[in-house]
C-alpha positions in Angstrom: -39.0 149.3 59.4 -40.1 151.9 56.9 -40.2 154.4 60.3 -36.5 154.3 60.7 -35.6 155.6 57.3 -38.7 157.9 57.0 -40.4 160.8 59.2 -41.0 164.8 59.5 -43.4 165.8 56.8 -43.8 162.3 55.8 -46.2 159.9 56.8 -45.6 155.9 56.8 -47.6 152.7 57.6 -46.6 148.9 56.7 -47.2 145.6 57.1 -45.4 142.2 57.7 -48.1 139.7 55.5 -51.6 140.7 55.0 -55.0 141.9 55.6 -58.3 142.6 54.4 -60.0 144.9 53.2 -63.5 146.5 51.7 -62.2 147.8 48.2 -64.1 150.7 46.6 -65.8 150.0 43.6 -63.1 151.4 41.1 -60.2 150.0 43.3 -61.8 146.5 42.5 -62.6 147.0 39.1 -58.4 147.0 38.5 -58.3 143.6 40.2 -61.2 141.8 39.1 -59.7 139.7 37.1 -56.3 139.0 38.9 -54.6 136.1 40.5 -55.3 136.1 44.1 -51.4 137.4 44.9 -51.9 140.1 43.1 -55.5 140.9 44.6 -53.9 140.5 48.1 -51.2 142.6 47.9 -53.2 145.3 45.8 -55.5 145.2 48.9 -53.2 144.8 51.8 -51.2 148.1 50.4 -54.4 150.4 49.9 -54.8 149.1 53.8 -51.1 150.9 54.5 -52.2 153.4 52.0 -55.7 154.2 54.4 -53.5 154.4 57.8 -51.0 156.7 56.3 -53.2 159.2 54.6 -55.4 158.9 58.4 -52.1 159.7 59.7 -52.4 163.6 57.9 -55.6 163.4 58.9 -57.3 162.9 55.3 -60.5 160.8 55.0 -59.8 156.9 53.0 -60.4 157.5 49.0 -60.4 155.3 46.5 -56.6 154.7 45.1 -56.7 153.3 41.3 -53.4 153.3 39.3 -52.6 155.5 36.5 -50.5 156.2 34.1 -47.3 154.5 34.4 -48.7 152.1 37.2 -48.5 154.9 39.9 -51.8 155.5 42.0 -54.0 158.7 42.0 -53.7 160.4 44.7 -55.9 163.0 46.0 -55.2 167.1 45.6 -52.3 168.1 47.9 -51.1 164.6 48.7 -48.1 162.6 47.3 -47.4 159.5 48.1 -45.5 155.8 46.9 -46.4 152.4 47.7 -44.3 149.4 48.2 -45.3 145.8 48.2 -42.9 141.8 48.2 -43.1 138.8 49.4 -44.2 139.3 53.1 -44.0 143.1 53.1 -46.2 146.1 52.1 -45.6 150.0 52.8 -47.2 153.2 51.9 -45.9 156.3 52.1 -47.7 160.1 51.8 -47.4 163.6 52.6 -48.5 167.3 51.6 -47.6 168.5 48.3 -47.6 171.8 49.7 -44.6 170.2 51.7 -42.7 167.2 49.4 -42.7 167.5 45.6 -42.2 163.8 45.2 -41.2 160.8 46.8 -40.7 156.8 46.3 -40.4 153.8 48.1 -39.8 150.1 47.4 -39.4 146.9 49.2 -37.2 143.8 48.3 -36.5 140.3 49.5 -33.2 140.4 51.0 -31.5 138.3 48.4 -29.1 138.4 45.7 -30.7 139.3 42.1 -31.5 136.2 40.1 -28.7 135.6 37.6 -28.3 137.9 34.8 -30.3 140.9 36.3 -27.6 142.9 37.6 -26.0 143.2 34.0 -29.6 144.2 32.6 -29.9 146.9 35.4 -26.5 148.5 36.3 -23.8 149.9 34.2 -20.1 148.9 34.3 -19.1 151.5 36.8 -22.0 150.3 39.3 -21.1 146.8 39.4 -17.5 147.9 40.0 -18.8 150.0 42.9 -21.6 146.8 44.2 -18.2 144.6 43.7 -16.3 147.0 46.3 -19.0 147.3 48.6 -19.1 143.8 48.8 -15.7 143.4 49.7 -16.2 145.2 52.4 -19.7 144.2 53.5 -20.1 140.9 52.5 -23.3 140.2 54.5 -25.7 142.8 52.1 -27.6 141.8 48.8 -26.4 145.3 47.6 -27.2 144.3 43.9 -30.6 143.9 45.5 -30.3 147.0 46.8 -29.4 148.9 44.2 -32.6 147.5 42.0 -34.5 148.5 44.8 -32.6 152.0 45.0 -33.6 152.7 40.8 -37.2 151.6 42.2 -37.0 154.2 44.2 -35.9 156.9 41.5 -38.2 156.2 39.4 -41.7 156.6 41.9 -40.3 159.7 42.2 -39.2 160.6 39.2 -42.2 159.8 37.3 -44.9 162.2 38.7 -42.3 165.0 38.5 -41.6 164.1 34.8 -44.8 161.7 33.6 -41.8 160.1 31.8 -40.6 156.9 31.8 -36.9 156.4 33.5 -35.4 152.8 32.0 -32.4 151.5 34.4 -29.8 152.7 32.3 -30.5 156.6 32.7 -29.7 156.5 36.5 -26.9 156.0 38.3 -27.1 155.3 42.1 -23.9 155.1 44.1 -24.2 153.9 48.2 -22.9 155.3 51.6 -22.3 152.4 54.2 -24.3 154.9 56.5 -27.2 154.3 54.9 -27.5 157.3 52.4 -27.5 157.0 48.2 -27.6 159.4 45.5 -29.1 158.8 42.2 -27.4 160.8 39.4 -29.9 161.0 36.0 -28.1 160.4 33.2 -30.7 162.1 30.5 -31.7 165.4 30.3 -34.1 166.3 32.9 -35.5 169.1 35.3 -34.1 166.7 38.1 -30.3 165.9 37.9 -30.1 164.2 41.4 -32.3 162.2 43.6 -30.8 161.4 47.7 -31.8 158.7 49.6 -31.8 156.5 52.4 -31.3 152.8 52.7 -31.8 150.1 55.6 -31.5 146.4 55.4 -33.0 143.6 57.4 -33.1 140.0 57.9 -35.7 139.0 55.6 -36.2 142.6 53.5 -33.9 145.8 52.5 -36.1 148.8 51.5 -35.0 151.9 49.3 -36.8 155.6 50.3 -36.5 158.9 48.6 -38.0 162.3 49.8 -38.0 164.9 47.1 -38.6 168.6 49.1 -40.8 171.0 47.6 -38.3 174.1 46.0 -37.9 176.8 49.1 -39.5 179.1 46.1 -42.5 177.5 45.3 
């Protein structure tokens, strides 16, 4: 899935359920105390995490999160991970090449009730309402929450600053694009994306290129 909406520079592994895993000391200090859905998706992702970063041809390293809940990755790598019901994804590539990126992963359902106001602004639902017209058979107020996901992976190791809901505005292409305008002040004014939808999941993926200059 996460191979149709991302390639080049970037590498990508995922995984339909689960699987296990050796943790590294300091990866299972974070979980120690967790409920065992939270230890098995921490650990299934750090196993998409592994193939990925195998897939640049970098050795397996411990991956504990950090500030903001965003894992350390090593020098010259950036990367995003992804995890829902059923599905887990990582994504990584060379700094030298991407300056950012972020994934995420949703169920393919409509928003519980009430979470669309909390997490879109008039002018977004007036645009979800139109898509929906038209394309009745997406979640796209699913995808949208999964689309500011998205933004803010990538925002926040650009930034280290936190990104609430209400400072980004994403607008959809049928095709399967998206652009994310920020509505603070901010070295980034716009994030584009790509979208894709399933039967059971929709996923959200944004690939921040490295400035031709630096």
């Amino acid at each position: 899935m996460i191979e149709d909406l991302l390639n080049g520079p970037v590498m990508t592994a995922e995984l339909f359920g689960d699987s296990v895993a050796v943790l590294y000391p300091e990866e299972a200090a974070v979980i120690e105390h967790a409920v065992d859905k939270r230890r098995r998706e921490f650990t299934s992702v750090r196993v998409c995490a592994r193939r990925a970063l195998a897939r640049l041809g970098r050795p397996p390293v411990p991956l504990v999160p950090g500030a903001g809940g965003a894992p350390g990755w090593p020098p010259g790598i950036v990367g995003s991970m992804t995890h829902c019901d059923g599905y887990r994804a990582c994504a990584v590539a060379r700094s030298d090449a991407v300056a950012s990126l972020g994934i995420d992963a949703e169920p393919h359902l409509p928003l519980p009730a009430g979470v669309e106001e909390a997490v879109t602004g008039a002018s977004e639902r007036a645009h979800l309402a139109r898509l929906a017209r038209r394309f009745p058979a997406t979640a796209w107020d699913r995808l949208l929450f999964s689309a500011k996901e998205s933004v803010y992976k990538t925002w926040y190791p650009l930034t280290g600053r936190r990104l609430e809901f209400e400072e980004a505005e994403v607008e959809f292409e049928p095709d399967g694009g998206f652009t994310a305008r920020i509505l603070v002040p901010a070295p980034v004014g716009e994030f584009t994306g790509r979208w894709l939808t399933g039967e059971s999941h929709l996923l959200t993926a944004i690939v921040h290129p490295r400035p031709a200059a630096d």
